[in-house]
C-alpha positions as CSV (number, residue, x, y, z in Angstrom):
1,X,-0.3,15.3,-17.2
2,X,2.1,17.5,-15.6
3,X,6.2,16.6,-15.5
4,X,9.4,18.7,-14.5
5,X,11.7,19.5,-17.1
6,X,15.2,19.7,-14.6
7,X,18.9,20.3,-16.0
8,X,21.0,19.8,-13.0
9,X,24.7,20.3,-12.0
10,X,23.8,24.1,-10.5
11,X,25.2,25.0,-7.2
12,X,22.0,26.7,-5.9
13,X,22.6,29.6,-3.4
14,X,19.8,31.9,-1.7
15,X,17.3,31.7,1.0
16,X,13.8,29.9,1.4
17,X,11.4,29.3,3.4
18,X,9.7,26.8,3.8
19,X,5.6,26.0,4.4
20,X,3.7,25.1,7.3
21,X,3.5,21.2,8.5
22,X,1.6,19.2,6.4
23,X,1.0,16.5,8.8
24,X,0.4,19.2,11.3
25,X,-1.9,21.4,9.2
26,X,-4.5,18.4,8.5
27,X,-4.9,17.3,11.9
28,X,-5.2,20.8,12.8
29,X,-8.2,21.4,10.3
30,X,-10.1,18.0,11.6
31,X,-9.9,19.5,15.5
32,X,-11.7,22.5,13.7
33,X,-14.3,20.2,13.7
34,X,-14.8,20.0,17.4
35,X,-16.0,23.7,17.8
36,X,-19.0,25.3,15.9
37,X,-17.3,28.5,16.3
38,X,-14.8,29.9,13.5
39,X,-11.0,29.3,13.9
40,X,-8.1,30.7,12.0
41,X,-4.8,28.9,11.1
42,X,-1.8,30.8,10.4
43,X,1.1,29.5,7.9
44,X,-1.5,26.8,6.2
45,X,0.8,25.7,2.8
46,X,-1.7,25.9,-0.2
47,X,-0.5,22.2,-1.4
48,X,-2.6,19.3,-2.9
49,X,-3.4,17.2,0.7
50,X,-4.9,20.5,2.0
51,X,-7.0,21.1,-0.9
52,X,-8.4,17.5,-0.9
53,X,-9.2,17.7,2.9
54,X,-10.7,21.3,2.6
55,X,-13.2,19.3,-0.3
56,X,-14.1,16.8,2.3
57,X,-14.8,19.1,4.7
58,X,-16.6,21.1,2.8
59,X,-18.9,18.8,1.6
60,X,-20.6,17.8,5.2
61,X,-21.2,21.6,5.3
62,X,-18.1,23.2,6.7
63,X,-17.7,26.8,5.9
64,X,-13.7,26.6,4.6
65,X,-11.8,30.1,3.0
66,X,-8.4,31.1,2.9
67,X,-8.9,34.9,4.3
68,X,-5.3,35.7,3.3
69,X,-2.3,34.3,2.0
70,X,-1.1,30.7,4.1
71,X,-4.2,31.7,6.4
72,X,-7.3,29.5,6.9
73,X,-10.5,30.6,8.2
74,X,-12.5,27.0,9.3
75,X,-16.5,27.1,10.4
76,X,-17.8,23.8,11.4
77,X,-21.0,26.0,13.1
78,X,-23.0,22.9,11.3
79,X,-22.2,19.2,10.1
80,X,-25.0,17.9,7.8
81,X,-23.9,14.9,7.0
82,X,-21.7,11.9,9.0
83,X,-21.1,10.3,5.9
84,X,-18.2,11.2,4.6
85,X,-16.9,11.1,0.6
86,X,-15.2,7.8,-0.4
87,X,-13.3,8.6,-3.4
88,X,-11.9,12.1,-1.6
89,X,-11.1,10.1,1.4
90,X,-9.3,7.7,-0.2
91,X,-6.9,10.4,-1.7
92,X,-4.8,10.6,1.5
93,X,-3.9,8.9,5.0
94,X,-5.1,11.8,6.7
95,X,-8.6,11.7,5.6
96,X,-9.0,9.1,9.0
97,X,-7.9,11.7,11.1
98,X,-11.2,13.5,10.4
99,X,-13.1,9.9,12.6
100,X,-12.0,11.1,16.3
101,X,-13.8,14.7,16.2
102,X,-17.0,13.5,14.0
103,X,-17.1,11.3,16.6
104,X,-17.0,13.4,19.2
105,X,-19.0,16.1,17.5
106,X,-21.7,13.6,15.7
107,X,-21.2,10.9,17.4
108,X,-21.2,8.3,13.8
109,X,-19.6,8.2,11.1
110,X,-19.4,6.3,8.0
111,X,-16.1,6.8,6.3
112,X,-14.2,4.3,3.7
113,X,-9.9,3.3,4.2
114,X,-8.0,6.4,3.7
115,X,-5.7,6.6,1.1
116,X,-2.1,7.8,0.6
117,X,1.4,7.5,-0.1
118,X,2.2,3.6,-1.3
119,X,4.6,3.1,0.8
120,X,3.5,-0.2,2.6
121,X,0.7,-1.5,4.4
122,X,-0.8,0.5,7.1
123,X,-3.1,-0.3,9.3
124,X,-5.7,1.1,11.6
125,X,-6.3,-1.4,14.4
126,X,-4.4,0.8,16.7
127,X,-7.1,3.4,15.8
128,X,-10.3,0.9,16.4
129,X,-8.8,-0.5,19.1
130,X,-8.0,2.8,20.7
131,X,-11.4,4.2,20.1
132,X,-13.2,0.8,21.7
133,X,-11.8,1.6,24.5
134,X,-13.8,5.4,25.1
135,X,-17.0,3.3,24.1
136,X,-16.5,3.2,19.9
137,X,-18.5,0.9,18.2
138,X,-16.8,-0.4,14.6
139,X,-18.0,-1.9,12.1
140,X,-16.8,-2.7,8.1
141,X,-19.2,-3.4,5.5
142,X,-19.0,-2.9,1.8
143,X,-15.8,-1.3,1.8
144,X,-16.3,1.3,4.4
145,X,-16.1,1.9,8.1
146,X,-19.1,2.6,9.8
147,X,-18.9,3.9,13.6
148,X,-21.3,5.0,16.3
149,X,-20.5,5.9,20.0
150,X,-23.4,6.8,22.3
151,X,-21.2,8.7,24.8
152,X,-17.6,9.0,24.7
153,X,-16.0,8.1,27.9
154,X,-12.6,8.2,29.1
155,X,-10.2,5.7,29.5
156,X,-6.6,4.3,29.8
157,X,-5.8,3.4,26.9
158,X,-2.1,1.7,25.9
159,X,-1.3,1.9,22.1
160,X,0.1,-1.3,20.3
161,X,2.6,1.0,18.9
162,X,3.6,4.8,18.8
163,X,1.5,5.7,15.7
164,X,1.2,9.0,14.8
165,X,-2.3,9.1,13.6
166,X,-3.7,7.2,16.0
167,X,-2.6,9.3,18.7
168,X,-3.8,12.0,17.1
169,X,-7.3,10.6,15.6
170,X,-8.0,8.8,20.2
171,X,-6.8,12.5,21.5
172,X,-9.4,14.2,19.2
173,X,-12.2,11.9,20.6
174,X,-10.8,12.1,24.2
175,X,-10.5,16.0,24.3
176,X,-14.7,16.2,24.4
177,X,-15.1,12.7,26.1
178,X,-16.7,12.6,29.9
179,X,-14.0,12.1,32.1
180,X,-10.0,11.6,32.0
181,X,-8.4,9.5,29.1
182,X,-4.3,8.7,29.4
183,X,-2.7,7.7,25.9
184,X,0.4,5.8,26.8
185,X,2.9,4.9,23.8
186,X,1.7,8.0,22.5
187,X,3.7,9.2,19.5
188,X,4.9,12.7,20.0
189,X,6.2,14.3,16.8
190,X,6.5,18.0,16.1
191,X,2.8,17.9,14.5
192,X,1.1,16.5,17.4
193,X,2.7,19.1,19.4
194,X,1.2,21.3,17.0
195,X,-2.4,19.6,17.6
196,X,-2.4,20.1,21.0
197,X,-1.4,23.1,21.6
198,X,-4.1,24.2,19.2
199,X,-6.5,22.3,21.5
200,X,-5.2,24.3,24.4
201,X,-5.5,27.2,23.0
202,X,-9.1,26.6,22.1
203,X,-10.3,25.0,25.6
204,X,-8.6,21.8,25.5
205,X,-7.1,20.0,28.4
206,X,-4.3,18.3,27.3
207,X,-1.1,17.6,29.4
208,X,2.2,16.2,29.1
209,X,2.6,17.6,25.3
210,X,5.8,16.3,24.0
211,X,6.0,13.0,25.8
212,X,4.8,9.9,24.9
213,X,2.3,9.7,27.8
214,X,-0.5,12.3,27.3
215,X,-3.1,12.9,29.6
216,X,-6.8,14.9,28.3
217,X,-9.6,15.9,31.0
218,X,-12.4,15.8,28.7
219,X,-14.5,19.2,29.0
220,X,-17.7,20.0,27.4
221,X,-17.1,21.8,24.4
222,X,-14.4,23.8,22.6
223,X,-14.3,27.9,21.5
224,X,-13.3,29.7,18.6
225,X,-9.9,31.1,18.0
226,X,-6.0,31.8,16.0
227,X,-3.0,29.6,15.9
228,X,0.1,28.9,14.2
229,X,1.2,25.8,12.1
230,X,4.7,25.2,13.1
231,X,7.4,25.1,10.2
232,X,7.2,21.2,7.8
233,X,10.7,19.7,9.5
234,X,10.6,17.5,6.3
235,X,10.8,20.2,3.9
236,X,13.6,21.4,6.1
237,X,15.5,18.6,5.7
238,X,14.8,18.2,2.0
239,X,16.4,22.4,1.1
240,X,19.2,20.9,3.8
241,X,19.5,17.8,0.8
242,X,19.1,20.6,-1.5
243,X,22.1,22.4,-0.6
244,X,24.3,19.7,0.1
245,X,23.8,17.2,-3.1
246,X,24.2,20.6,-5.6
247,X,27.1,22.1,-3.5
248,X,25.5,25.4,-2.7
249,X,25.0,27.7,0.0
250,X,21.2,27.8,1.2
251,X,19.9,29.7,4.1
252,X,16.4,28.3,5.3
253,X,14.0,30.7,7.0
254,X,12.1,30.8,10.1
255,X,12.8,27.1,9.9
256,X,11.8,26.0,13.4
257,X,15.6,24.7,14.3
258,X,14.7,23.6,18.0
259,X,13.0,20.1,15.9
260,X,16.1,19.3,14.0
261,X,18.3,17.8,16.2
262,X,18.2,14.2,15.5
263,X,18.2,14.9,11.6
264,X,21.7,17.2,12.3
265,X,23.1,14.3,14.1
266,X,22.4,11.6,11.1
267,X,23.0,14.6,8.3
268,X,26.7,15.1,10.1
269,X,27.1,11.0,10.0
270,X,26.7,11.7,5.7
271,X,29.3,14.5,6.5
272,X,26.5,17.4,6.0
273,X,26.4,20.3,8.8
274,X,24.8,23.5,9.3
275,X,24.6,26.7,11.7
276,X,21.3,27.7,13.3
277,X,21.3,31.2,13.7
278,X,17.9,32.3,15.2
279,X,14.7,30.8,13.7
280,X,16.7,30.0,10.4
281,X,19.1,27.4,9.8
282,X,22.4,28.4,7.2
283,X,23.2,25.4,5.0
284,X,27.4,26.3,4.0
285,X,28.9,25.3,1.0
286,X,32.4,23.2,0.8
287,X,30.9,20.5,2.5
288,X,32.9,17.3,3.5
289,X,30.2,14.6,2.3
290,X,32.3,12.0,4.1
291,X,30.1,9.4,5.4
292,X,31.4,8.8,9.2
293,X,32.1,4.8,10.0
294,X,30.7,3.4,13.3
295,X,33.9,2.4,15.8
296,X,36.3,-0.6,14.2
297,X,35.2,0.9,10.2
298,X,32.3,-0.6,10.7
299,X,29.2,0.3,8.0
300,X,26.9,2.7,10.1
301,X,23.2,2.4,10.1
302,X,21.0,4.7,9.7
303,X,17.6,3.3,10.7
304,X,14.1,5.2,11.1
305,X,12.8,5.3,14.3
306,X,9.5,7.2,16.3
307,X,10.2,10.4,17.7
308,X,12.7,11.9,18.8
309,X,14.7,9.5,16.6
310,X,15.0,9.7,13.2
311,X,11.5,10.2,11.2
312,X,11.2,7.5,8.5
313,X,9.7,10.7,6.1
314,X,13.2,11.8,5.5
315,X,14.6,8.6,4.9
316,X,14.0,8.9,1.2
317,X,15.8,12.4,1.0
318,X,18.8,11.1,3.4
319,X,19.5,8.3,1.5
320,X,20.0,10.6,-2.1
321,X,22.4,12.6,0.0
322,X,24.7,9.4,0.5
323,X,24.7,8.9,-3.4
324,X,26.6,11.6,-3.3
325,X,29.1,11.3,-0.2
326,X,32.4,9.1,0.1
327,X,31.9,5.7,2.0
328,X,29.2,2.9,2.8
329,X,25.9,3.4,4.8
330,X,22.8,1.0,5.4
331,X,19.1,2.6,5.5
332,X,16.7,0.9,7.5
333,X,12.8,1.6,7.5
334,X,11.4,-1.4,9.5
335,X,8.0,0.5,9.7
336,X,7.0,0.4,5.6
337,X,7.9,-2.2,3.4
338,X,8.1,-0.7,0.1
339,X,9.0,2.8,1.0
340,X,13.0,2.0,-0.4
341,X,11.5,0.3,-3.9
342,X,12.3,3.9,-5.3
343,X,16.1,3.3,-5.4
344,X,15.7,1.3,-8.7
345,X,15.1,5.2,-10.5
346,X,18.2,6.2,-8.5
347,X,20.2,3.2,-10.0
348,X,19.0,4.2,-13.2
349,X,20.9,7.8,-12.7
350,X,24.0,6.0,-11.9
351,X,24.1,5.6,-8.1
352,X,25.4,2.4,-6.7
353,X,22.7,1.1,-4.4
354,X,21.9,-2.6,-3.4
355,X,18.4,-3.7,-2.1
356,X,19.2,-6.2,0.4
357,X,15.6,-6.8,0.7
358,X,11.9,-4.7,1.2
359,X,13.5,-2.8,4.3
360,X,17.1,-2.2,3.8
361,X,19.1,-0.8,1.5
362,X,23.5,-0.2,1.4
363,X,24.3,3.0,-0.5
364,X,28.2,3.3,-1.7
365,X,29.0,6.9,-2.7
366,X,30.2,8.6,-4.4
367,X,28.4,8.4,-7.6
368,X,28.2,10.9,-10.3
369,X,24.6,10.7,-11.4
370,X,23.5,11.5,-14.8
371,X,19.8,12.3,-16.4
372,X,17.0,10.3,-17.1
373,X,14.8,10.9,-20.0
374,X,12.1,9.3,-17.8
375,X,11.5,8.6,-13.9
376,X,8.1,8.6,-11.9
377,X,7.5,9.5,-8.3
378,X,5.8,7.1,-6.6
379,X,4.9,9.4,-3.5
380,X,5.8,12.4,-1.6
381,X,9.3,11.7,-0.3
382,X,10.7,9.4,-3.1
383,X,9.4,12.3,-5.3
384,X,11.1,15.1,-3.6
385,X,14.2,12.4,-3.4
386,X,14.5,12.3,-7.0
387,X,14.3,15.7,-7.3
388,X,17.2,16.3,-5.8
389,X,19.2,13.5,-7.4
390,X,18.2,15.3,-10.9
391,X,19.5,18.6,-9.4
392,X,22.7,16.5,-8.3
393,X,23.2,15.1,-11.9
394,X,24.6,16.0,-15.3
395,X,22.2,16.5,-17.9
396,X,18.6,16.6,-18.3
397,X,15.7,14.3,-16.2
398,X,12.1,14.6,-16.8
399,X,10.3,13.4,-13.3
400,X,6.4,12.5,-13.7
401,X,3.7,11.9,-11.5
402,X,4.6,15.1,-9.9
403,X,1.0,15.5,-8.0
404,X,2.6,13.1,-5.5
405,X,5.7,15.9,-5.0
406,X,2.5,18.9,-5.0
407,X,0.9,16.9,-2.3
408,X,3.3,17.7,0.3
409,X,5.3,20.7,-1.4
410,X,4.0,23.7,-1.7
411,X,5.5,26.1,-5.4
412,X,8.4,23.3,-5.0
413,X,9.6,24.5,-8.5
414,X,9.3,28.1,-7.9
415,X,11.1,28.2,-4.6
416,X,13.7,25.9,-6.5
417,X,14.2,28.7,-9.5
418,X,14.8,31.0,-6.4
419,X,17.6,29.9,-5.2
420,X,19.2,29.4,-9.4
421,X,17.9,25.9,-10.4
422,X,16.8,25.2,-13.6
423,X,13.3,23.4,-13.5
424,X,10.3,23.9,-15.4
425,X,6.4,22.4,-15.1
426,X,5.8,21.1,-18.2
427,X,2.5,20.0,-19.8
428,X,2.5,16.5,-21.6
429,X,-0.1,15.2,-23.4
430,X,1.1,11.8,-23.6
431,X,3.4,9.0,-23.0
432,X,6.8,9.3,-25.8
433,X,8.3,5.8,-26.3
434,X,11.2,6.1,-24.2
435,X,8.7,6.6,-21.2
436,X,6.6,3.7,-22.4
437,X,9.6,1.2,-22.1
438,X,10.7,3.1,-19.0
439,X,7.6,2.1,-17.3
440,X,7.4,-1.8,-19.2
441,X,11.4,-2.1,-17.4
């Protein structure tokens, strides 16, 4: 198994860049699906998500290289199988993603519960539900999901709530369906922007991008061609985390700024600011890292929320930055229930955090965190939390699990010794005794 090695309490200073979307890159490669001709996708970050979908894909006969550094090159000319692998599926959330265009392409599919981050339960009724409505027939037996439409046909439908994937996985059915589907409640995050502009670009028609109302003229089939991954706005905000918890001076490139809003307006409320200047956004030093009370001193809340609020992915990263700033904040992710159970590692380092219960947490800062001879990530966000908190702190932490952090992070540890941090990917063969009875407590 693979751990870092971190010694933290270095200012880091440089600039970065960071990779394409993850959550726009995987939705991107399952609309490749809906075209047998070739189609190439810029800025694609080589990270562990990718490499499990491109396995999936690959193994229902997908033609799948990377023609160039962070560029894909995606064949679907022929699908041999609509039975898709259980174990790889149930490696990550986005593997359900791949149902909307098999159905449209093969109309069936037999695919088991995706996997993913455990970070509460998530269900897919919105996605049945959804795909009922163009004409989806659903069924579950021995563990896995099998599907069949005869024709997909359009329709209104009205999501139970804003869900990301299920917008994404209905739109994917709808863009080759017969007629006119309207998704209302549709979620509208930067990476479903992403989507459907990519399904413009390749025939689509798909209007009202951006809003939570989109509106998809099916047409009869798709062509081949190039687009763009947009910058990950969560790995933005983590080298913004970066910069503030260690004190440093980072500038992020080509950063895609025109998506951080809402994340500049809770950062400033943990007293963290930065200039955009062009595509990149310049992360100064000397911050104040005074959190801001609501009107009358009251505690401010900083609670995730669908987009354009607040996405709940940086939650985990926002909440190590108020370790280290002066005052009182609550976090509040109504959407996953044990998405905050992370905070017991960041107790362990010395910050003053109280779980009020699965969905809130009140973080008093400042702390001065020290090392821990032994902390796990539990999934992508908490992992890339804890990183910073060992950067933050005095001393030596060793962080395990680190597949979760490679899932979503692409050379995390490189781009890290970049900018003057001092991390290493170390190769353990087994468990010491201290890490035993870290994981028994």
């Amino acid at each position: 198994m693979q751990q870092f090695l971190i010694e933290g309490g270095v200012a880091l200073r440089g600039e970065v860049t960071p990779g394409g979307n993850k959550n726009a890159i995987l939705k991107m490669m399952a609309g490749c699906l809906l075209t047998d001709h070739p189609v190439i996708l810029h800025n694609a970050p080589d990270i562990g998500d990718v490499r499990t979908l491109i396995e999936i894909m690959r193994k229902i006969g997908v033609q799948i290289e990377w023609i160039a550094e962070k560029t894909l090159k995606i064949h679907a000319e022929k699908i041999h199988s609509t039975s898709l692998d259980r174990e790889l599926t149930q490696k990550l959330r986005a593997s359900f993603v791949l149902a909307g265009p098999m159905l449209a392409r093969c109309h069936q599919l037999e695919i088991a519960p995706p996997g993913g981050d455990l970070i509460g339960e998530r269900r897919l009724d919105a996605h049945i539900n959804g795909f009922k409505k163009l004409g989806v027939n659903t069924r579950y037996e021995k563990g896995m999901f099998i599907m069949n439409v005869s024709e997909p046909c359009g329709a209104d439908v009205l999501l139970q709530e804003a869900s990301v994937t299920a917008t994404e996985n209905i739109l994917l059915l709808a863009v080759l369906a017969k007629g006119t589907t309207i998704i209302r409640n549709a979620a509208s995050e930067p990476h479903i922007q992403d989507l459907c502009q990519m399904l413009n670009i390749l025939g689509a028609k798909i209007d009202g991008v951006g809003s939570n109302r989109l509106t998809i003229e099916g047409v009869d089939r798709l062509h081949g061609g190039e687009v763009r991954c947009g910058a990950d706005f969560m790995e933005v905000g983590s080298w913004i985390g970066v910069a503030a918890v260690t004190g440093g001076e980072i500038r992020i490139k080509d950063a895609d700024p025109q998506h951080m809003d809402m994340v500049a307006l809770v950062f400033e409320r943990l007293g963290v600011t930065w200039q955009v200047e062009g595509q990149d956004i310049l992360v100064p030093p000397n911050q104040s890292m005074a959190i801001q009370p609501d009107f009358g001193g009251r505690i401010p809340i900083i609670k995730a929320q669908p987009w354009p609020a607040f996405p709940p992915d940086l939650m985990s990263i926002a909440l190590t930055v108020a370790t280290q700033s002066a005052g009182t904040v609550m976090f509040h992710d109504w959407m996953y229930e044990s998405r905050l159970f992370f905070t017991d590692k960041l107790v362990r380092m010395g910050a003053r955090i109280t779980l009020c219960d699965p969905h809130r947490v009140l973080v008093q800062g400042p702390t001065a965190l020290k090392g821990s001879p032994y902390i796990s990530s539990p999934d992508i966000r908490a992992g890339m939390a804890m990183v910073l908190a060992a950067l933050a702190a005095k001393g030596e932490t060793r962080i395990a699990n680190i597949g979760q952090i490679d899932r979503g992070y692409e050379k995390i540890e490189h781009k890290l010794r970049s900018l003057g941090a001092k991390i290493q990917r170390i190769n353990v063969e087994k468990l010491q005794t201290v890490e035993i009875e870290q994981i028994r407590t």
